[in-house]
C-alpha distance (Angstrom), angle and dihedral (degrees) to the residues before:
residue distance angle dihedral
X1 . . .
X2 4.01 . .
X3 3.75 91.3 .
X4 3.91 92.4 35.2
X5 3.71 128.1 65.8
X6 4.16 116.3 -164.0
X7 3.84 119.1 -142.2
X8 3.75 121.2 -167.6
X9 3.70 127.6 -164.9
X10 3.94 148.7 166.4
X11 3.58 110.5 -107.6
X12 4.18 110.6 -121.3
X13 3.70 137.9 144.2
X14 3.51 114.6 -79.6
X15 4.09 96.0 17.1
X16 3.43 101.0 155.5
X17 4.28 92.8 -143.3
X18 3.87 84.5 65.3
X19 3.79 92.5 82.2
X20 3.81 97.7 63.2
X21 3.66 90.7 37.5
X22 3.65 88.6 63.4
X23 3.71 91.4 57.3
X24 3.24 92.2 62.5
X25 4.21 103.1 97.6
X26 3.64 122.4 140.6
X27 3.89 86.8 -168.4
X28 4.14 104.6 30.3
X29 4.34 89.9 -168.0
X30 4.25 86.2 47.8
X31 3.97 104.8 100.6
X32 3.42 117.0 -91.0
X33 4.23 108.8 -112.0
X34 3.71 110.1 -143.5
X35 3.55 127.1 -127.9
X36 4.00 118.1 -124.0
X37 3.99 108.9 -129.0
X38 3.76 103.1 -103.0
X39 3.61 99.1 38.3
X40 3.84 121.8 140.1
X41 3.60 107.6 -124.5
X42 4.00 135.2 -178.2
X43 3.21 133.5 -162.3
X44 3.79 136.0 -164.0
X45 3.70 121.5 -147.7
X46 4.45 128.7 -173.7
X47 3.30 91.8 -157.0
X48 3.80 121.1 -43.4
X49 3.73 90.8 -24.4
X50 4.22 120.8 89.2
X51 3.65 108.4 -125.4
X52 4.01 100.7 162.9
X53 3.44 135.1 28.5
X54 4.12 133.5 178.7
X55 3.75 149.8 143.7
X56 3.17 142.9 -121.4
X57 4.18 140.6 -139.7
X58 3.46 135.9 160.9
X59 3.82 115.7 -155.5
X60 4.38 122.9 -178.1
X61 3.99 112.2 -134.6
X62 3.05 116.6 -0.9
X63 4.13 115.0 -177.2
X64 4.02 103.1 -80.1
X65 3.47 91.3 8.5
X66 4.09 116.3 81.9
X67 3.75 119.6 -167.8
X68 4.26 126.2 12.0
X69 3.54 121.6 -10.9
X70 3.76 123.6 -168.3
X71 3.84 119.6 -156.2
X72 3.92 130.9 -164.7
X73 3.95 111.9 -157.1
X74 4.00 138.3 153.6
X75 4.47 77.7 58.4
X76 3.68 107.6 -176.7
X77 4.02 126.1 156.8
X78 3.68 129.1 169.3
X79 4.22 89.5 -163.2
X80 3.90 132.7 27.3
X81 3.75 96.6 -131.2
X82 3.56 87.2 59.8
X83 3.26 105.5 38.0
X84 4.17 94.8 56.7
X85 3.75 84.4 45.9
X86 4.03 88.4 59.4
X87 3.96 92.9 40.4
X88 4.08 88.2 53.9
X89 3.59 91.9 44.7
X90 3.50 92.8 49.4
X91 3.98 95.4 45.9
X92 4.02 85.2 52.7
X93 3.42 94.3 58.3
X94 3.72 101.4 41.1
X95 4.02 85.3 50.3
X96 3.56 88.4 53.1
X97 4.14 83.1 58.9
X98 3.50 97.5 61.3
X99 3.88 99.7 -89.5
X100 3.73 118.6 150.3
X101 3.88 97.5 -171.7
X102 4.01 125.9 17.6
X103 4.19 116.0 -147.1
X104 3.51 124.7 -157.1
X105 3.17 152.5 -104.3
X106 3.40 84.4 -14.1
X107 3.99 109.9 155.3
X108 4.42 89.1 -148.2
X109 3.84 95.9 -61.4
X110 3.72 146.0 -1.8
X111 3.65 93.1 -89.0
X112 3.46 89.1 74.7
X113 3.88 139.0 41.6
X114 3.15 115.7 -31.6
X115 3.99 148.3 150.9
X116 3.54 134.6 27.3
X117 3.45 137.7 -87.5
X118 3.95 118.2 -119.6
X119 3.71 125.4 -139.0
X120 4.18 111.5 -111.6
X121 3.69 104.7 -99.2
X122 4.02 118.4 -145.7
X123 3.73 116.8 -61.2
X124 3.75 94.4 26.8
X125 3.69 115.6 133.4
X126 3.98 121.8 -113.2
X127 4.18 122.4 -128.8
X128 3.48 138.3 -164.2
X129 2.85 126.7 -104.2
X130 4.21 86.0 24.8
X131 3.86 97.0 -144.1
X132 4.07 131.5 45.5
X133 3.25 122.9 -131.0
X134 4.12 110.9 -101.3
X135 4.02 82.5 23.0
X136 4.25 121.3 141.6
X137 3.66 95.9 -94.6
X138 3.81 109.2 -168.6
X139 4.13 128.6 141.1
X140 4.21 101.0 -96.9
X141 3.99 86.6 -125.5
X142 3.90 85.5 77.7
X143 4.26 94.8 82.1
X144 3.67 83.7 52.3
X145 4.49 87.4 53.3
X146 4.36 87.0 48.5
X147 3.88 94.8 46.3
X148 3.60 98.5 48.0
X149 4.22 90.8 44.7
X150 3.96 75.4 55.1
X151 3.48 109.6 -104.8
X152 3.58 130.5 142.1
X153 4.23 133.2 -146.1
X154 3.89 102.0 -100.5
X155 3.94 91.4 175.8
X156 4.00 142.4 24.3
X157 3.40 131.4 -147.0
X158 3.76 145.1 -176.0
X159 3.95 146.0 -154.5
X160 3.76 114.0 -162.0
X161 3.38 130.7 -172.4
X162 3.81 123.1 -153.3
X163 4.08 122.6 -156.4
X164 4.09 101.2 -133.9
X165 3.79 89.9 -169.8
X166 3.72 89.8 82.9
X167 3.32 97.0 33.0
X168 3.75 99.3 104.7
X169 4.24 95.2 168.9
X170 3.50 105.2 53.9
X171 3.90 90.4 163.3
X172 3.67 91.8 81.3
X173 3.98 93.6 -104.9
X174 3.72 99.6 -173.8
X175 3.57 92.5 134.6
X176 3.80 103.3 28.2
X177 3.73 139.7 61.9
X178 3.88 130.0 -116.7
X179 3.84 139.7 18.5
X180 4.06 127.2 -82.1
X181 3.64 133.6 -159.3
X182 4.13 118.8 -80.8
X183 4.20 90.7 -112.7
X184 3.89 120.6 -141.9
X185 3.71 117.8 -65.7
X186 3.66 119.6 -141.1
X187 3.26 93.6 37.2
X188 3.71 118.6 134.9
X189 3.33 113.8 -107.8
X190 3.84 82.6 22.4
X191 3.92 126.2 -131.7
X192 3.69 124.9 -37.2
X193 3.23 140.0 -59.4
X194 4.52 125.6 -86.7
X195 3.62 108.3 -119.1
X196 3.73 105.2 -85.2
X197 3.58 100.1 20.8
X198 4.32 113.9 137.3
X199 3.73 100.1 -98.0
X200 3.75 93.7 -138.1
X201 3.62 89.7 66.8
X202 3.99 112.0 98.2
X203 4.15 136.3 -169.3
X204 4.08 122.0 -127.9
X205 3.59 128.0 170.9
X206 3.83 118.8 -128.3
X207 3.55 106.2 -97.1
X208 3.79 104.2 -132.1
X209 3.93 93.2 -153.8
X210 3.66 86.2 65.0
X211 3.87 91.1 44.2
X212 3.92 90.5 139.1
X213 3.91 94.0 51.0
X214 3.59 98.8 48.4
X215 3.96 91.7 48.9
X216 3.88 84.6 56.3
X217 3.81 89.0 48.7
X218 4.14 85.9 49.0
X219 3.44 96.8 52.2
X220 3.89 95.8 48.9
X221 3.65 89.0 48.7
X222 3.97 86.6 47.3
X223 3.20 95.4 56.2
X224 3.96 99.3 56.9
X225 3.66 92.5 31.3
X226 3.82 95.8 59.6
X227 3.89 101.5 27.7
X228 3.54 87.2 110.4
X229 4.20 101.2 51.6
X230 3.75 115.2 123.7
X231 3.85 103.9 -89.6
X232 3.73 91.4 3.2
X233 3.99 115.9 173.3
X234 4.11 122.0 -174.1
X235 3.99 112.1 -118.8
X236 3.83 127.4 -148.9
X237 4.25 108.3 -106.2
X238 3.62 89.0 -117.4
X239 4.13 91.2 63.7
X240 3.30 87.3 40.4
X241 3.90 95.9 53.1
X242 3.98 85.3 47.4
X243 3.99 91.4 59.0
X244 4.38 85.9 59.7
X245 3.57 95.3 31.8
X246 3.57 95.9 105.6
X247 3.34 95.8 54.4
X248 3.75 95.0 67.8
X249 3.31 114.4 124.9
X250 4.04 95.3 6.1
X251 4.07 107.1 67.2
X252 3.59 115.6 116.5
X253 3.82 102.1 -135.2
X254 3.52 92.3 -160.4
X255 3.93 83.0 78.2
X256 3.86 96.6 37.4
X257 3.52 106.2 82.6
X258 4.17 129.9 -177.8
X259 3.89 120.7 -160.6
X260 3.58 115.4 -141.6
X261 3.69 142.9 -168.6
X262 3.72 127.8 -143.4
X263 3.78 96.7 -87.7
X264 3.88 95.3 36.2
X265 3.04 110.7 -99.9
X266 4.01 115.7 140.9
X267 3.55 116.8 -115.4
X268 4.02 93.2 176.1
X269 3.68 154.6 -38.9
X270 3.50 148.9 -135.9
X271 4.00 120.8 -148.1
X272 3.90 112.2 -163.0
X273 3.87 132.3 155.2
X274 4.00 135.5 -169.1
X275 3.62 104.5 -96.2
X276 3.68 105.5 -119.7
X277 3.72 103.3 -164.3
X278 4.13 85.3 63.2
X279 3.49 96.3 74.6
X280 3.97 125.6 153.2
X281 3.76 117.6 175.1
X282 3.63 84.4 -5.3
X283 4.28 95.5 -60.1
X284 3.77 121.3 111.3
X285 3.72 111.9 -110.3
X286 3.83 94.0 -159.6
X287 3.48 140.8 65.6
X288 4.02 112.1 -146.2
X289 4.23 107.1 -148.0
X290 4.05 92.1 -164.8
X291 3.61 108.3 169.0
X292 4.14 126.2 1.5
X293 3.75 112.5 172.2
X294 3.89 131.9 165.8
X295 3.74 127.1 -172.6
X296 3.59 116.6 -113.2
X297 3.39 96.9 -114.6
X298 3.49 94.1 63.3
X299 3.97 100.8 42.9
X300 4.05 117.3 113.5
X301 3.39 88.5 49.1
X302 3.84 93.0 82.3
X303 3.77 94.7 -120.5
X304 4.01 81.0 152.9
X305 3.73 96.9 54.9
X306 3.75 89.6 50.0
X307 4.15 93.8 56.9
X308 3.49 97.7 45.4
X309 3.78 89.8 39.8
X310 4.22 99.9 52.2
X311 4.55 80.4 34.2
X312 4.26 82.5 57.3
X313 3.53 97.2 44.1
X314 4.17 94.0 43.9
X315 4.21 82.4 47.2
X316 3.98 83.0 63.2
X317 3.34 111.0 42.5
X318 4.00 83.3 52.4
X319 3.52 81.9 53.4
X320 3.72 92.5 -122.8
X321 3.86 101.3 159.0
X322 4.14 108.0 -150.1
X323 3.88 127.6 31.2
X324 4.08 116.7 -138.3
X325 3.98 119.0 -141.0
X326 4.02 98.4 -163.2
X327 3.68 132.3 -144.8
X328 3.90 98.2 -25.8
X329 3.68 122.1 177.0
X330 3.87 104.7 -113.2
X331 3.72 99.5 -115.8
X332 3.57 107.3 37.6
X333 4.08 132.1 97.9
X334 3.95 98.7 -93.5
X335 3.57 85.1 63.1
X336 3.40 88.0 42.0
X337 4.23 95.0 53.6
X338 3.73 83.5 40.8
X339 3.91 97.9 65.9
X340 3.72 93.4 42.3
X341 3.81 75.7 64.3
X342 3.11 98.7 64.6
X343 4.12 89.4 -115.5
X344 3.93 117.5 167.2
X345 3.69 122.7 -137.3
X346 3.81 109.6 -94.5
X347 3.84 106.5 171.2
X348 3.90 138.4 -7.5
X349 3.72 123.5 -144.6
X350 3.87 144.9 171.1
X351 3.19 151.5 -161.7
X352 4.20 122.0 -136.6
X353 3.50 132.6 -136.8
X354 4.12 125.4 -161.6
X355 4.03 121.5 -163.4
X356 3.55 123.7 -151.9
């Protein structure tokens, strides 16, 4: 680090090292992520200019990971050599903290940002507009910054987009024969059922007048439905209400749907949005499928199949032309209901592990 010097600070309102750590943006039109009060941050400077930036956590058993794990999030670099300087500087210290493996960029927790996205490899098929809105946005130089600070990918993941124009059976027909009508959306319970799919199991959705409520019945759900994620943690309700706070008062609930049993109680959800960087003659062309979860006591009785069905079928009869499946991990079953589909690669991402 002879031509580097390292400076690490607490992050608080009104600390002064703030200012060049916001300079510090590989892509300057990405969205800025903000920095919890409290955070420990570093950054790297060549001279008296900022040319890397990161922070650190350390968080104790995580699912598939026993024992201390560090994390590196809020990754920015505005040069290689200095970025894989920061990233082994950072791994040091978090070794020095007890941490057998360190994950990134990982902004705290998988709740929040993290990942990064690949560059398209050759043979991979071009979209416009190229990005998504709520996408991993990150220069493609930045796998090149984690491999030579020596970390390796520990997990894949996908987005996929799926063209609903051709799709002619959006009832999830795998095992049946012929096409039926798109049913009414809105309607309360909401469309019918995929072939296969538990009868007792019924559609809502979200009632934005109860927006407060229904997060609180999200995050319970979330917590079951996801307690099984590689490196899952649990997060308070009031972080989690933070994360969907800025969609009060602006969700479409056509596209936020909540599955029911016959007394009420919510077996699962899927959160999706019109993508509003996709616009053509000033309609969205996408559909954005965010977040579906289910709680395990409720999967097998494709609860899943039924969101993304009725979310398909509402994406249609708004005349909304492709369906998005978000940020999926590589091997698991929305990737796996999103190639039934028919749904095309769009990007490739990953998320990097170094070991001490």
């Amino acid at each position: 680090m002879s031509s580097f010097h390292l400076e690490s600070f607490v992050s608080a309102p009104g600390e002064p090292r703030l200012s060049p750590w916001t300079a510090v943006r590989g892509l300057a039109e990405a969205p800025a992520d903000v920095v919890a009060p409290g955070t420990e941050c570093l950054l790297l400077f060549r001279g008296e200019t900022a040319v890397a930036r990161a922070t650190l956590g350390v968080a104790d058993d995580l699912v598939d990971a026993p024992g201390r794990s560090g994390t590196i999030g809020h990754y920015e670099a505005l040069e290689a050599e200095g970025g894989a300087t920061l990233l082994r500087e950072a791994c040091l210290r978090l070794a020095a903290r007890g941490a057998t493996r360190v994950l990134g960029p990982m902004n705290g927790n998988t709740w929040m940002r993290y990942r990064l996205a690949l560059p398209t490899e050759p043979g991979d098929p071009e979209f416009r507009p190229p990005f998504f809105a709520g996408e991993l946005r990150n220069p493609f130089e930045y796998p090149e910054h984690f491999a030579a600070a020596g970390f390796q990918i520990v997990s894949y993941y996908e987005s996929r987009i799926e063209d609903l124009r051709s799709a002619t059976d959006l009832n999830d027909r795998a095992n049946s024969t012929g096409p039926s009508a798109p049913d009414p959306v809105g309607a309360d319970p909401v469309g019918a059922d995929p072939v296969g799919a538990d009868p007792s199991v019924r559609l809502r959705t979200v009632d934005p007048a109860r927006f407060d409520q229904e997060l609180e019945a999200l995050h319970r759900v979330s917590l079951l439905a996801f307690a099984d994620n590689l490196y899952y943690s649990p997060i308070e309700l009031s972080t989690f209400r933070a994360l969907y706070e800025p969609f009060r008062g602006r969700l479409d609930p056509s596209f936020v749907l909540m599955a029911e049993d016959r007394s009420g109680d919510l077996l699962g959800y899927l959160f999706a949005y019109p993508d509003p960087i996709s616009l053509e003659n000033g309609r969205p062309t996408r559909l954005i499928l965010k977040t579906i979860g289910v709680v395990p006591a409720a999967r097998g009785r494709r609860v899943g199949s039924l969101l993304i069905d009725q979310a398909r079928r509402a994406a249609k009869a708004r005349e909304i032309p492709f369906a998005m499946y978000a940020l999926m991990r590589a091997d698991n079953l929305t990737r796996g209901m999103s190639e039934r589909r028919v749904a095309q690669l769009f990007r490739r991402y990953a998320l990097y592990e170094w070991r001490p």
